[in-house]
SERO-4910 file (N, C-alpha, C, O; in steps of 0.05 Angstrom, whole numbers):
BEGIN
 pado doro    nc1    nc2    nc3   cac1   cac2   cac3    cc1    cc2    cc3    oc1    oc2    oc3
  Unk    A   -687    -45    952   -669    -23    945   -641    -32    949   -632    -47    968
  Unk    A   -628    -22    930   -592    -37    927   -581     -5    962   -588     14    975
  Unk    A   -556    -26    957   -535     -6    971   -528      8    961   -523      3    938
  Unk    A   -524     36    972   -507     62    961   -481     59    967   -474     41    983
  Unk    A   -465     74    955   -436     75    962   -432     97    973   -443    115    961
  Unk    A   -419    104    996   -420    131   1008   -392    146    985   -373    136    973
  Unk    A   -401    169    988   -379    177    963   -365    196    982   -347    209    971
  Unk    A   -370    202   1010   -361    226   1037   -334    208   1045   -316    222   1053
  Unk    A   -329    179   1045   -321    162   1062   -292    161   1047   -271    158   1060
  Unk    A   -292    164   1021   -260    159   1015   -236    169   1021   -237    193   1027
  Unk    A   -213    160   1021   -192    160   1025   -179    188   1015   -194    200   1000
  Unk    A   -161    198   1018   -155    229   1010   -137    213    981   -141    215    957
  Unk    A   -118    198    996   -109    188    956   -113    168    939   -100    157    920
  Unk    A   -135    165    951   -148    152    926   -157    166    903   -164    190    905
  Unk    A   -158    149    872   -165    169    856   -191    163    840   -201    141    846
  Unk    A   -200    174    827   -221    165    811   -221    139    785   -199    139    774
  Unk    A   -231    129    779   -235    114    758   -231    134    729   -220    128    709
  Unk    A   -242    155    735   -238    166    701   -219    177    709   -204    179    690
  Unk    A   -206    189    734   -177    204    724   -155    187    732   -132    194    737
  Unk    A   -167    152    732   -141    132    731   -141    126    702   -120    120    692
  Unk    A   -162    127    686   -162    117    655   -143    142    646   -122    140    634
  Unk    A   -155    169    654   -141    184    638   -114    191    648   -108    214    641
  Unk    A    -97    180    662    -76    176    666    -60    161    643    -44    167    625
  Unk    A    -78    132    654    -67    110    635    -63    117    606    -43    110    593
  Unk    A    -77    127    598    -84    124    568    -64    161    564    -57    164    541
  Unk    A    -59    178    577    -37    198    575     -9    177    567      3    179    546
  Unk    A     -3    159    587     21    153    592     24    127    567     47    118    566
  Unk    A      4    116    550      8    100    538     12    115    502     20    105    481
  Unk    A      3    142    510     -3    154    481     27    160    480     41    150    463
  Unk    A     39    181    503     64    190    504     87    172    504    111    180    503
  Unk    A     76    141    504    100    120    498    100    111    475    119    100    464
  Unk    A     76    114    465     73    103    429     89    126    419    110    122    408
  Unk    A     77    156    423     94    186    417    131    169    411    144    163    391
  Unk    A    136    169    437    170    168    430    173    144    419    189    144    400
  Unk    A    160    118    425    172     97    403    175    106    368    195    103    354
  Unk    A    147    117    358    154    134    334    168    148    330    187    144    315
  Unk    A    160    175    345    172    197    338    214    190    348    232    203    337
  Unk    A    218    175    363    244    183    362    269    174    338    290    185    332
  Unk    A    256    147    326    268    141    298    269    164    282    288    171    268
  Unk    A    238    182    284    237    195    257    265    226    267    277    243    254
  Unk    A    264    221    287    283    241    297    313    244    299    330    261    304
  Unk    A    309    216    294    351    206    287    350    205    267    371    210    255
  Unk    A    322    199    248    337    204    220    341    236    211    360    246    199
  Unk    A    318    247    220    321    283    212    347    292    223    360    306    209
  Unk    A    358    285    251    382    298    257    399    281    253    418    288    266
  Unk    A    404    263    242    439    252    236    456    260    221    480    257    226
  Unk    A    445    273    198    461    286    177    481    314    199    504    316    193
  Unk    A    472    328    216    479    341    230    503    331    245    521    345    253
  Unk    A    501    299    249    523    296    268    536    273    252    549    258    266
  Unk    A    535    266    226    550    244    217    569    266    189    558    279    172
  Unk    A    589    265    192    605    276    154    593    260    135    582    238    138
  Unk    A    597    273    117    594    253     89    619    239     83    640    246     94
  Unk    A    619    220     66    642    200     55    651    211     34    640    214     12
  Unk    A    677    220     43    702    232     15    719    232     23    733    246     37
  Unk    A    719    194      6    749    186     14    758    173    -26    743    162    -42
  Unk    A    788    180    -27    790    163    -49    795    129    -49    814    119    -36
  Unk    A    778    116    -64    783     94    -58    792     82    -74    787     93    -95
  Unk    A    807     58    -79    819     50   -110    796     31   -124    778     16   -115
  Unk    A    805     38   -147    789     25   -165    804     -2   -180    796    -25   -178
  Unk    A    829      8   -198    845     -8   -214    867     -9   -219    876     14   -219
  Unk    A    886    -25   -224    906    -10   -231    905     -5   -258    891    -16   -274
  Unk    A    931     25   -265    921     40   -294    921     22   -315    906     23   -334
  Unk    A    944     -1   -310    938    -13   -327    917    -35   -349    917    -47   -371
  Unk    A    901    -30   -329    867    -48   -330    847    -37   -345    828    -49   -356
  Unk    A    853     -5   -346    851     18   -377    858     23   -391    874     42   -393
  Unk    A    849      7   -413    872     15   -448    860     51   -454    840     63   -447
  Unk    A    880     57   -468    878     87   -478    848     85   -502    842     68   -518
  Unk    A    835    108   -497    811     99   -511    794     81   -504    781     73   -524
  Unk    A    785     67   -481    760     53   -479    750     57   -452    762     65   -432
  Unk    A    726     50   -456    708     62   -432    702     32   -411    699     12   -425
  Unk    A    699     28   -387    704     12   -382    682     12   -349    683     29   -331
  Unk    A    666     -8   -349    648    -12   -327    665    -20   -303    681    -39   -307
  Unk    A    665     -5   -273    678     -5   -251    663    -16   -225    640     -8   -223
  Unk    A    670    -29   -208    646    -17   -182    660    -24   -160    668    -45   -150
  Unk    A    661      1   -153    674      2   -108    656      6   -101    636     17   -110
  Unk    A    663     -8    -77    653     -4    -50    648     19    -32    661     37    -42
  Unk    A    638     26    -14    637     51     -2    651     42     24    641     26     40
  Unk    A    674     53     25    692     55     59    680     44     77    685     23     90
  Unk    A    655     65     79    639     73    108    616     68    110    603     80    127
  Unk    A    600     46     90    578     39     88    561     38    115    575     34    135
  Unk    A    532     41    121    514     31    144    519      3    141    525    -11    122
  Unk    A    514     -1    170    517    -29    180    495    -54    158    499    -77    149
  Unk    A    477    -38    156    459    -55    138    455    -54    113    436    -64    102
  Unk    A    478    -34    100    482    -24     71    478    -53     50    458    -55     35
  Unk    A    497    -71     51    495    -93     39    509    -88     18    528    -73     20
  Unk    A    501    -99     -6    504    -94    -33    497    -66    -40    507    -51    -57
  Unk    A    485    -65    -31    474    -28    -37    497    -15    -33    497      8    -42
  Unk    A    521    -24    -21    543     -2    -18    568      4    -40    588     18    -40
  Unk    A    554    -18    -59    571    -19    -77    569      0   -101    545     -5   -107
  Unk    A    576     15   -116    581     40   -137    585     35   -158    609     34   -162
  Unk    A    566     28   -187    584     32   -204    585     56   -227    567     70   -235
  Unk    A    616     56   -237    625     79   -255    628     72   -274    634     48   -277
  Unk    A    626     92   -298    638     87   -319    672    104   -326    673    128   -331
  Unk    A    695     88   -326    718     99   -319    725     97   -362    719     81   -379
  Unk    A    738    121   -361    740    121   -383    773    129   -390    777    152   -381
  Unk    A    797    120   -402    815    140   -407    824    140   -433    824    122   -449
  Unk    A    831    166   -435    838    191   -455    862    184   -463    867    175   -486
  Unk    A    881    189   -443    903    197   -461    923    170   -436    916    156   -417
  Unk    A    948    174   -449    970    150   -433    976    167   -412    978    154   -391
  Unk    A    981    191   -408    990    202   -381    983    234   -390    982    243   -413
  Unk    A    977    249   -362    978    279   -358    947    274   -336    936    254   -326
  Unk    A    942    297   -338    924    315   -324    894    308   -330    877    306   -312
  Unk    A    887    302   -361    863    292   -372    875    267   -375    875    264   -400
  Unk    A    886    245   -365    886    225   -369    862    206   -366    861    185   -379
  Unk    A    841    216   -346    823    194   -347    789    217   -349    788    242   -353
  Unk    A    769    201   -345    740    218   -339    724    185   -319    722    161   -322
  Unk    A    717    200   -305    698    182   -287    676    186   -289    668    209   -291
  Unk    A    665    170   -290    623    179   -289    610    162   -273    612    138   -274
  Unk    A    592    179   -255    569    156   -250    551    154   -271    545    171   -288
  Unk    A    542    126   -265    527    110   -286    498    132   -282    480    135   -299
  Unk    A    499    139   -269    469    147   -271    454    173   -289    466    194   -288
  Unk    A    431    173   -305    434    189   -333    428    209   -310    425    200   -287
  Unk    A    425    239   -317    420    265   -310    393    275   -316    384    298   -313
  Unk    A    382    254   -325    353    272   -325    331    255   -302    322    265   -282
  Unk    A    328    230   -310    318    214   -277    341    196   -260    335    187   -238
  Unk    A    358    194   -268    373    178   -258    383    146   -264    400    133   -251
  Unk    A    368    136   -286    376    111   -304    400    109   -306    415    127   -310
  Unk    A    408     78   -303    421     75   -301    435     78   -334    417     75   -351
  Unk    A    464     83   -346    463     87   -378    486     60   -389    503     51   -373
  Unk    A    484     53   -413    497     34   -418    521     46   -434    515     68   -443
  Unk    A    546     37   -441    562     44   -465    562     27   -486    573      5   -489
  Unk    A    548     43   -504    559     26   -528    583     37   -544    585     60   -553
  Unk    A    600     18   -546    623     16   -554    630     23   -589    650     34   -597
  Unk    A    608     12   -604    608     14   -626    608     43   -632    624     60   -641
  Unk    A    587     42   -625    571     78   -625    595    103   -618    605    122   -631
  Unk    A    599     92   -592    619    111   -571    604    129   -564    612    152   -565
  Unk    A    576    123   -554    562    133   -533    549    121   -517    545     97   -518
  Unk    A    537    137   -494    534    126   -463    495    126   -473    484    148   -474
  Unk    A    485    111   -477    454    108   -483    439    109   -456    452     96   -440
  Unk    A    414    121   -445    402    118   -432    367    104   -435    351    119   -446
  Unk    A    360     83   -427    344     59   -437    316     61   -439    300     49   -453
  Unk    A    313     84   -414    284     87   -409    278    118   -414    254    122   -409
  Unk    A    291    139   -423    274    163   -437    290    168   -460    287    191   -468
  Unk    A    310    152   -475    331    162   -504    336    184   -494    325    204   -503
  Unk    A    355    187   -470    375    201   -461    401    195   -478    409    172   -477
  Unk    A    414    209   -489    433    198   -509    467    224   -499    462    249   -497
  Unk    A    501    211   -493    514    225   -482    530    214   -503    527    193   -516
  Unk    A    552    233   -504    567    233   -525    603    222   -499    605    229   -476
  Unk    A    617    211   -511    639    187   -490    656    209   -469    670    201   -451
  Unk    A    651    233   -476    659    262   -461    640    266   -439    646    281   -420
  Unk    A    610    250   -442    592    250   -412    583    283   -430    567    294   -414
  Unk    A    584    292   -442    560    311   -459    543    299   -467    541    278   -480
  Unk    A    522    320   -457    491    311   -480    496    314   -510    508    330   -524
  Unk    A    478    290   -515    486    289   -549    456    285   -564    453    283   -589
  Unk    A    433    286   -543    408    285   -545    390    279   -535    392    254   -534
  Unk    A    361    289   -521    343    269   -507    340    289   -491    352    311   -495
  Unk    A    323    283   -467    308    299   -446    336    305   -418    331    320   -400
  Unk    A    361    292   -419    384    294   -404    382    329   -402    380    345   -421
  Unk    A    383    333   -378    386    378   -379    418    383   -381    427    405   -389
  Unk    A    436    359   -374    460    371   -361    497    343   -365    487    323   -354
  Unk    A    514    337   -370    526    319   -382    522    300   -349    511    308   -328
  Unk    A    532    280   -354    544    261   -336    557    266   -311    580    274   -313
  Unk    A    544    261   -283    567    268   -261    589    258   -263    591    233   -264
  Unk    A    611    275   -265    638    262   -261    645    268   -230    637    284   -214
  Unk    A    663    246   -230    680    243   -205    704    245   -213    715    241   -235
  Unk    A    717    256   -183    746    264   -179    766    235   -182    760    213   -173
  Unk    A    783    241   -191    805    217   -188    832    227   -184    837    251   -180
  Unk    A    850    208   -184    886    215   -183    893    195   -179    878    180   -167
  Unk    A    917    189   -187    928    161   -199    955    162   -172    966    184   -166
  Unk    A    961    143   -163    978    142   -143    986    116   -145    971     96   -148
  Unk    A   1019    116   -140   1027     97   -161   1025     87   -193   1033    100   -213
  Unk    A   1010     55   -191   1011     48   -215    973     49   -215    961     45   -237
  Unk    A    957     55   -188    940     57   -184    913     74   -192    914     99   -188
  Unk    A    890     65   -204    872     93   -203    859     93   -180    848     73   -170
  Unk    A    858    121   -167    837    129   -139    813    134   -155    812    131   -179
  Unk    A    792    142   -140    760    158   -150    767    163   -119    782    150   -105
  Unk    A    750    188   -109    738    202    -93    705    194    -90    686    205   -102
  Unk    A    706    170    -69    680    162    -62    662    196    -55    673    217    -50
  Unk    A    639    192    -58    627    223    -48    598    207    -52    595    185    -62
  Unk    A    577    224    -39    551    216    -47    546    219    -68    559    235    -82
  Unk    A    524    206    -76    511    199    -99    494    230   -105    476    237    -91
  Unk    A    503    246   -130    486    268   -139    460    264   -145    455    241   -154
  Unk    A    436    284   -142    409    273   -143    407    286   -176    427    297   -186
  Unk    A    385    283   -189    378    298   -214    379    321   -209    388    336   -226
  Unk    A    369    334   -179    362    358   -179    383    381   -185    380    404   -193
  Unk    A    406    365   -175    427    376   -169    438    391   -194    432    380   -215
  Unk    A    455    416   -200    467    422   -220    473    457   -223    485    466   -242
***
């Protein structure tokens, strides 16, 4: 016959085997818990504690826009994330109208209004084509045909100096309108 273990004889703090596992395995679940969960938690709350970017930034000088032609742009974003990269870069379609006043220019993001494609100008035409659903905009950033619900986001500008600004801002979603 083997030896018994007296089970009367132990120590007051000592603990058990199953309520040292279930310790362990509490304290390893609740450390996996915050390694996850706390990323997903800076990203849900940052918008709360970061502004958005609206700043004007320059693009060209006016002179780099002849009257009448539409013309491919791309800034930078101020305030990009550290790991933005190339991604922080913007491009517009800067278009101007007239030699001076108030409607002197129209800004657009490139992106069409119904998924977000990117749209090309054709010049010939004097419309803004979109590649992947014949989203079709007329050089005013109006729909001129196709599944587009709504014209072209424009952006803010003002000319200072001999300079054009745009008003960096986030990027509008489709949904938006």
């Amino acid at each position: 016959m083997g030896a018994r273990s007296p089970r009367r004889g132990r120590a007051v703090n000592e603990i058990s085997r199953r309520r040292f596992l279930s310790r362990i395995t509490l304290a390893l679940t609740a450390f996996i818990g915050g390694i996850v969960g706390f990323p997903i938690l800076g990203y849900l709350l940052a918008p709360l504690f970061s502004a958005p970017t609206d700043e004007l930034v320059p693009v060209g000088a006016i002179m780099d826009f002849p009257v009448g032609e539409t013309k491919l742009v791309s800034v930078r974003d101020p305030s990009p994330l550290a790991w933005a990269g190339q991604t922080a870069d913007t491009a517009l379609w800067v278009r101007r109208r007239e030699q001076s006043g108030p409607q002197m220019f129209q800004v657009f993001n490139v992106n069409c209004t119904h998924l977000g494609c990117p749209v090309n100008w054709q010049a010939g035409a004097k419309l803004f084509l979109c590649p992947c659903h014949g989203g079709v905009f007329y050089s005013d950033g109006t729909v001129a045909g196709g599944p587009p619900p709504r014209p072209l986001f424009e952006r803010e500008w003002q000319v200072s100096g001999d300079r054009l600004l745009v008003r960096q801002q986030p990027l509008p979603t489709v949904k938006q309108g």
